[in-house]
Structures are given as structure tokens and as C-alpha cells.
N, C-alpha and C positions, 0 to 999 in steps of 0.2 A: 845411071848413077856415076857412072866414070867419068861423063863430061864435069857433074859437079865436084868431082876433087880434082881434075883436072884445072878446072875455073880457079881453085883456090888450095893452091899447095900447104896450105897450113890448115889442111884440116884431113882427119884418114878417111878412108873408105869407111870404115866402120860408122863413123862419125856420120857422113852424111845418109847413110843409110836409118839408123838410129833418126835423124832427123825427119826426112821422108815419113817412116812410120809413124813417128808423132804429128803432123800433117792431117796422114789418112787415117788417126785416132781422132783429134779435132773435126775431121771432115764429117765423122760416121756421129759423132757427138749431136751436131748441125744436125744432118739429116735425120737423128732421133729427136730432138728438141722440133722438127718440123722446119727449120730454118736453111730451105732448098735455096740452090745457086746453079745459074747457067753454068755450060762448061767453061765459056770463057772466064764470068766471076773467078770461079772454080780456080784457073790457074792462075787469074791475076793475085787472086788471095794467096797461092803458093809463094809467088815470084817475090811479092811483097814479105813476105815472112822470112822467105830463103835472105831476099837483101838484110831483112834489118836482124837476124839470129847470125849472120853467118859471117 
């Protein structure tokens, strides 16, 4: 989590944290709806979200 406020001084820890956990709310949402993702998916779909939120 540090590297992510580190990457981007305009945002707190708290903040990317709070982020994160919305992530792995969406993810467990997926996995209830049945709609599984390799791991790789998995983080590409992070990476892309962290880009375009953050």
C-alpha cells in the first residue's frame, strides 16, 4: 500500500487503502455473480481501475 501513495503524493494512505478495499468488494461481487478471472485478469483489472480512479 505504500508503494501506492508513494506512486502518487496527492493522494493519503487512508485513501488508497479505502480504494484497495473497494477493488476487493467488486472482485467478491464478480465472484458471486459467477463471473471468475484468471489471476493475471485479476490484476490487470486492478491496474486499470487504479490508472483511471487515481
Amino acid at each position: 500500500m505504500q508503494a501506492a501513495v508513494k506512486a502518487n503524493e496527492n493522494i493519503s494512505e487512508k485513501t488508497a487503502i479505502e480504494a484497495l478495499f473497494s477493488y476487493l468488494d467488486k472482485g467478491i461481487d464478480d465472484v458471486e455473480a459467477g463471473r471468475l478471472h484468471t489471476v493475471d485478469e485479476a490484476f490487470q483489472i486492478i491496474r486499470d481501475r487504479m490508472e483511471n480512479e487515481l
